[in-house]
N, C-alpha and C positions, 0 to 999 in steps of 0.2 A: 220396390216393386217394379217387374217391369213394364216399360212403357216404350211407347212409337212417338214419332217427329211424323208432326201434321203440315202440308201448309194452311195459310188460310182458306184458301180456297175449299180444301178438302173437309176443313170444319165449318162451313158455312151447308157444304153440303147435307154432311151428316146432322148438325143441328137441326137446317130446314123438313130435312127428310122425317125427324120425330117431332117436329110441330104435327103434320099431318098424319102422326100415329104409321108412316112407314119405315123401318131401320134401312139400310144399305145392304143388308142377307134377307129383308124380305120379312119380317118377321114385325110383328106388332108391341106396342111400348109394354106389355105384359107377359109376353112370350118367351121363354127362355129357349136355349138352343138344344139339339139333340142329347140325350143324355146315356151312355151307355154305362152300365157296372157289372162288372164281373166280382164276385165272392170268390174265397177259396183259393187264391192266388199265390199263397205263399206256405208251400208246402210245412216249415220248422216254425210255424205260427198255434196260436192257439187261434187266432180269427182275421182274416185280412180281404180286403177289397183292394178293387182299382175303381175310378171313375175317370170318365173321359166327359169332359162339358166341353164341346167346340174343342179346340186348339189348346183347353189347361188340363193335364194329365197328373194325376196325383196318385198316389200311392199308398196305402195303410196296414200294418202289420199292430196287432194286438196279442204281447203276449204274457202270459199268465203267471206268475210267479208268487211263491208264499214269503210272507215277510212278517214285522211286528208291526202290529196296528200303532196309529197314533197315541199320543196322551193322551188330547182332549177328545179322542173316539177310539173308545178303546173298545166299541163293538162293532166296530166298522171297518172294512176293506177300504181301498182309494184307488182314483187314477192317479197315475203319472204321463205328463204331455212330451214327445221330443220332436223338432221339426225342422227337417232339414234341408234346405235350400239349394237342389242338386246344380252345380256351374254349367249342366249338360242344357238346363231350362231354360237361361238364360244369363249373357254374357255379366249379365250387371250384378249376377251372384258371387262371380270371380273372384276368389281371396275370403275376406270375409262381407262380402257383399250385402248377404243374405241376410247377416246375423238379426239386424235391427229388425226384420219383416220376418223372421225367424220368432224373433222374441213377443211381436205384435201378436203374432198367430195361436203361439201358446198363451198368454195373456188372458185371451179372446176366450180359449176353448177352454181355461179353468173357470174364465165365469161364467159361461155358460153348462159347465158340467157343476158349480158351490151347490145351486140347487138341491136340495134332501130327493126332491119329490124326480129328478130325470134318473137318476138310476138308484135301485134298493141295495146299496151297499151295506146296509146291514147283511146282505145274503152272503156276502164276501166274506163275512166273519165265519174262520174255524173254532178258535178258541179264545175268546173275548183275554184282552191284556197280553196274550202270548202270539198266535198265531194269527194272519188271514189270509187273503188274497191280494196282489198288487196287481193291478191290471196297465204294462207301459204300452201305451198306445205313440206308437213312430207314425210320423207324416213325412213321407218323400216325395218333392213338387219335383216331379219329371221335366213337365212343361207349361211355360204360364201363357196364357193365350187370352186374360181377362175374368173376371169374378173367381178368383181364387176364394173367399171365403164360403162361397155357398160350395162350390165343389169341394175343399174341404170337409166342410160338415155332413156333408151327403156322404161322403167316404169314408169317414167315422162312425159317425150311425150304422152304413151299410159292414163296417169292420165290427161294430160291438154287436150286430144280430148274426152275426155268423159265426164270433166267439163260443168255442166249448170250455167250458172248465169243470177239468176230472172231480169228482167226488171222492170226496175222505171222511174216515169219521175219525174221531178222538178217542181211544183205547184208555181206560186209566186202572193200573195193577194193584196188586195188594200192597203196595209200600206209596202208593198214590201218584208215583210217577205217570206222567201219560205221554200218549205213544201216539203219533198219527201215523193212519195206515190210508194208500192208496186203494180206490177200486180196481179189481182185476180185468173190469170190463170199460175198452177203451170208449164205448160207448154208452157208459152211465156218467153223466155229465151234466153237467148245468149249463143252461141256457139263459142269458141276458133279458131283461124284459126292456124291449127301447121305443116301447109307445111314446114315453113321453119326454125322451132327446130330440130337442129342437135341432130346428136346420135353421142355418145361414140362409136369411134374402135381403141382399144388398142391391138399396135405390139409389140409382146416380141420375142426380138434378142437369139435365140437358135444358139450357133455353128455359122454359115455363112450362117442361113438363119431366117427369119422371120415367126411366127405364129400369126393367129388369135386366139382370143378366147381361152386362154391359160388354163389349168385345175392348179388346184394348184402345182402338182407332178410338170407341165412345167414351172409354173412362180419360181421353187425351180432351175431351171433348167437356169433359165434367169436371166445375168446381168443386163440388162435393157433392159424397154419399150417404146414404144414412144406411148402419150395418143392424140388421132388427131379427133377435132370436125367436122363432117364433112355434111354437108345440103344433100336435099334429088337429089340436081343437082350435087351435087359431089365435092363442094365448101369447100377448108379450112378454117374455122372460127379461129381454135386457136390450137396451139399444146404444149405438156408438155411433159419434158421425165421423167422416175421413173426410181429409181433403183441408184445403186452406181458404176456402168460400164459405158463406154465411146462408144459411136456410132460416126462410121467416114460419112462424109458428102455425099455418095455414099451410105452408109446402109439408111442415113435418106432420101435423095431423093427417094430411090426404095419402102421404107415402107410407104412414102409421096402418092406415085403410086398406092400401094397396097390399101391403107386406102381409098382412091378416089372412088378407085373400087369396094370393099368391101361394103361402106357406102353407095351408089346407091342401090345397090343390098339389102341389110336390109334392107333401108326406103322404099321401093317396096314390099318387103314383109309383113313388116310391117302394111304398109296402105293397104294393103287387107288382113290382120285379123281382123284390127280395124274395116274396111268398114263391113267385114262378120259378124264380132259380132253386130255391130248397126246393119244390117238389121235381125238379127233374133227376137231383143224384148224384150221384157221380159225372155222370155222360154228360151233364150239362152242358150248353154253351154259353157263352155271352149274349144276355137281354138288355135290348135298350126299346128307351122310350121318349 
């Protein structure tokens, strides 16, 4: 992941600064930074965002493809994660730089997608045992500028509500073969339901208090974080901690609290950008919040 060279001095300040609840941009130990997203971005996609959090730029394409369900769900569709570590983000991507925080990434966003209940992949199903939907959802980190996971997740969600996928039906002839036939209308489609795709809020333990949305300068600054999925009712799905420091069970409960509250408040805002940008249309511009 990348990271900055502090001296001491420079983290004494930043620490001191979140004892008294102020960051160094101004912003309070619960306050995430600007958030801008654009949908619709990638014209040969079936559904794709940008998000820009501060200085991390990420990228997401969703695309749609028919395939054979699994064995052990043979009435279900799937994702597929790929995550790609652009050297343009940052130099420490270089080669295969990236690979291991590549692999973390996807790791991360299959366990947070195992869930039955975040997306009805039963809808995915064309023809139970033969046919469904494969939904490859790509992440391109442009630029890492600090909390890559919540900007990821925000850019995923924002990529699966803006996914169409065409409707088919299943034809079967008089000798029983069957036929799958496309709609003629490119806008008879299926729409995602992502009420209950959680987003990434990652707490990093500063001193003897916890921040959101950490900039890089504060994650140089943090022993560890606690990475906590969280639905748009306030619900923990899965938590991870980073870092090589120790959190005592009183830090993790209160950041358990934090993350709760935090994560309500994103996915609200969230869904009235997303809502904003679909009613404007084509002519849209980019909403941030």
């Amino acid at each position: 992941m990348a990271s900055v060279v502090l001296s001491e001095a420079e983290k004494v300040y930043i620490v001191h600064g979140i004892q008294a609840d102020l960051r160094v941009d101004g912003r309070g130990c619960e306050d995430y930074r600007c958030i801008e997203v654009e949908t619709d971005v990638v014209s040969n996609t079936s559904g794709s965002a940008r998000v820009k959090l501060g200085h991390t730029d990420i990228l997401v394409g969703v695309k749609a493809e028919m395939g054979t369900p699994k064995l052990e769900n043979p009435n279900e569709g799937y994702l597929e994660f790929f995550v790609d570590c652009s050297a343009n983000a940052t130099p420490e991507f270089e080669g295969r730089g990236g690979e291991e925080l590549a692999t973390e990434i996807v790791n991360t966003l299959y366990r947070i997608f195992s869930s039955e209940s975040t997306i009805d992949v039963k809808s995915l199903c064309i023809n139970p045992r033969e046919h469904c939907w494969v939904l490859y959802v790509d992440v391109l980190l442009l630029e890492c500028g600090g909390n890559l996971f919540d900007a990821i997740s925000i850019a995923v969600k924002a990529a699966l509500f803006n996914t169409r996928i065409p409707k088919v039906r299943v034809l079967e002839d008089e000798e029983g073969s069957k036929e799958i036939e496309l709609s003629d209308d490119p806008y008879d489609c299926i729409r995602l339901n992502v009420e209950n795709v959680s987003c990434i809020i990652t707490l990093s333990k500063i001193g003897c208090r916890h921040v959101v949305d950490a900039t890089l300068q504060e994650e140089a600054c943090s022993l560890a974080s606690l990475l906590l999925s969280v639905t748009s009712r306030g619900t923990l799905t899965c938590m991870k901690k980073l870092g090589n420091g120790s959190l005592d069970p009183e830090s993790i409960f209160e950041m358990m609290e934090t993350g709760k509250r935090v994560g309500k408040k994103l996915h609200t805002s969230l869904q009235k950008i997303l809502d904003k940008e679909e009613s404007l249309g084509t002519t849209r511009q980019k909403v941030s919040d």
